[in-house]
N, C-alpha and C positions, 0 to 999 in steps of 0.2 A: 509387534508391529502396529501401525496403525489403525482404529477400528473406525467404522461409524459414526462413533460415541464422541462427544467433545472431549478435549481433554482437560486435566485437572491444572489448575493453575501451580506453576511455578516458579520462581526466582530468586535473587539475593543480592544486596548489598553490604559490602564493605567497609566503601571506604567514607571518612568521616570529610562534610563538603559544609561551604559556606552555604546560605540558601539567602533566597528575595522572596518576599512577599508579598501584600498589599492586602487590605480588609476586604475579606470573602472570597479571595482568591484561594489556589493552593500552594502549598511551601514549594517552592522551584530551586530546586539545588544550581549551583552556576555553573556546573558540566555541563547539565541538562539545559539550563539558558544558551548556552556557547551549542550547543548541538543544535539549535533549533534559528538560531542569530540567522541576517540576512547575508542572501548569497550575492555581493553587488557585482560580484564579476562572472556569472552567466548571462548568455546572450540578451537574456529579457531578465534583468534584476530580481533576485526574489527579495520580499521585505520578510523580516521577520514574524516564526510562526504565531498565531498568539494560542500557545501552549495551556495559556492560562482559564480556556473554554474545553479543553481537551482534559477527561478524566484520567489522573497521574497513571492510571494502569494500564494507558496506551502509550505512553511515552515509551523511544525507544528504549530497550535494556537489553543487555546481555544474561542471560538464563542459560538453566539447565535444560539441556533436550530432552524433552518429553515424548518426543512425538513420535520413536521407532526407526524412525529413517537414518539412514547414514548421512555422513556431512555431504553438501552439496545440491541441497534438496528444497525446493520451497514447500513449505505448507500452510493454508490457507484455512485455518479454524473458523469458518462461519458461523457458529454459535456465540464463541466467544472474542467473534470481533478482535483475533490476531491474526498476524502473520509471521511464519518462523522462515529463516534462513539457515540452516542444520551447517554446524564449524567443526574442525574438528574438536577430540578430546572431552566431547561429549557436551558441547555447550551450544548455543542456538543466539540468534540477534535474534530478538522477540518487534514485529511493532504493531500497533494499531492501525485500523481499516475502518473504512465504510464499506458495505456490500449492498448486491442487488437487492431489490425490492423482490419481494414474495412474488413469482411467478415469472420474473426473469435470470433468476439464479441458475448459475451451472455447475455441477460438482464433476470429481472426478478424478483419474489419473488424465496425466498428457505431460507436455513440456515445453519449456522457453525457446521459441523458434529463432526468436530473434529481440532484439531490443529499437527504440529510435531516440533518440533527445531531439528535445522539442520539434515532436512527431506533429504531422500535416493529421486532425482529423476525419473522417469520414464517417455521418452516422448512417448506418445500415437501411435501407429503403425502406424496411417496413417500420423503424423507427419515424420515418418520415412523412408515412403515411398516416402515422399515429398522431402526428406533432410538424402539421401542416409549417409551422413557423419554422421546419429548420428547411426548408427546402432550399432556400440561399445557398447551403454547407452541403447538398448531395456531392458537390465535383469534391468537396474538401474545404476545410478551415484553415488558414496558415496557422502557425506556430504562434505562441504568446502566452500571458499571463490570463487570456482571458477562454483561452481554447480546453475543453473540459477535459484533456490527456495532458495539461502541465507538459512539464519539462522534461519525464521521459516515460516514456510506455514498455512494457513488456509483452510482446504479442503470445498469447498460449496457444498451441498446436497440439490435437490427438492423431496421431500419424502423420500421413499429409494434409491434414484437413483444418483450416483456422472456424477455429473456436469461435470467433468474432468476440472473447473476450479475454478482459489487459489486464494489466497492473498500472496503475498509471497513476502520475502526482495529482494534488488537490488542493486548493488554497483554503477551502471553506474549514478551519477546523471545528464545526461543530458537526458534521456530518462523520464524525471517526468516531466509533462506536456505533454507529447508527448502521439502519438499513435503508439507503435510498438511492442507491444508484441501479442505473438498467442494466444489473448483471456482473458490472466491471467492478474491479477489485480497484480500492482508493486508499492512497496514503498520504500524509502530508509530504509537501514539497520537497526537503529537506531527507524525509526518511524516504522516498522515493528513490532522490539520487544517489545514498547510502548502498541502498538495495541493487538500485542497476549498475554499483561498483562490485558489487562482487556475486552476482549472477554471469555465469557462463553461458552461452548462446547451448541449447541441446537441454540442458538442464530438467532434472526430473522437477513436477511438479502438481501436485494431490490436495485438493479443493475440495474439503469433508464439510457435508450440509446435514 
């Protein structure tokens, strides 16, 4: 089962694909372009990710489950900056994140209470009191490209009690792999909405720091 410990990286490919490049970029296989292409028919158009600032080892992929758990399960590897989606037959949707900054990270068990597309923000008061300029956003942010929950949020719950922290889309891809958000868990736009297709509302889910 799962320990503490991060875990050891794994996965695999197959099959043999065209790629695009460009000078100093990385090789982009054209699955992985077409995974990542713009979404023009959601509410608020996504434009395409630019994968090409995003290190290859966050790109989504299909792996072997590493991680203990049975299918159905999120887990949230903070060291190593993924996120697993546990399939059956022993295999996992792997993707890259950004996470909270050192000293608003949350670990632990809990679970997916619920989900929103293109959720109304709301930053939490003491966030506000921190970051005088958001006080505009206390009642809430509408929906958009520009609202820092993207296009859909996953709300995590320990009992009955919110977490006050998400899973939520991200436009910026240089922040995946990194540590800089206040706690929330961050994907690209695209792997976001991958994610809240096949997360169940209840859904176990275990955030190792």
């Amino acid at each position: 089962m799962l320990g503490a410990t991060s875990f050891a990286l794994a996965g695999c490919t197959t099959t043999k694909t065209s790629v695009i490049s460009t000078p100093g970029s990385p090789v982009i296989p054209s699955e992985t372009l077409s995974m990542y292409a713009a979404l023009p028919n959601e509410r608020f158009p996504i434009p395409t990710a630019q994968i090409e600032l995003v290190d290859p080892i966050y790109w989504r992929q299909e792996v072997e489950n590493i991680t203990g758990e049975e299918a159905g399960v999120v887990i949230v590897d903070t060291p190593n900056r993924f996120l697993y989606w546990t399939m059956e037959g022993g295999r996992a949707m792997r993707y890259g994140v950004g996470i909270g900054r050192e000293g608003f990270a949350w670990g632990g068990r809990g679970h997916i209470a619920y989900g929103r597309e293109w959720p109304i923000w709301t930053p939490p008061s003491d966030m506000v009191d921190r970051e005088p300029e958001l006080e505009i956003y206390r009642n809430g942010m509408e929906p958009g490209l520009k609202n820092p929950l993207g296009p859909r949020a996953l709300y995590i719950h320990q009992g009955n009690t919110d977490t006050l922290y998400r899973l939520h889309g991200n436009m910026d891809a240089r922040s995946i792999g990194q540590e800089v958000s206040s706690g929330c868990v961050r994907l690209l736009h695209q792997d976001m909405i991958d994610l809240y297709e096949r997360v169940k509302w209840g859904a176990p889910i275990v955030v190792i720091q």
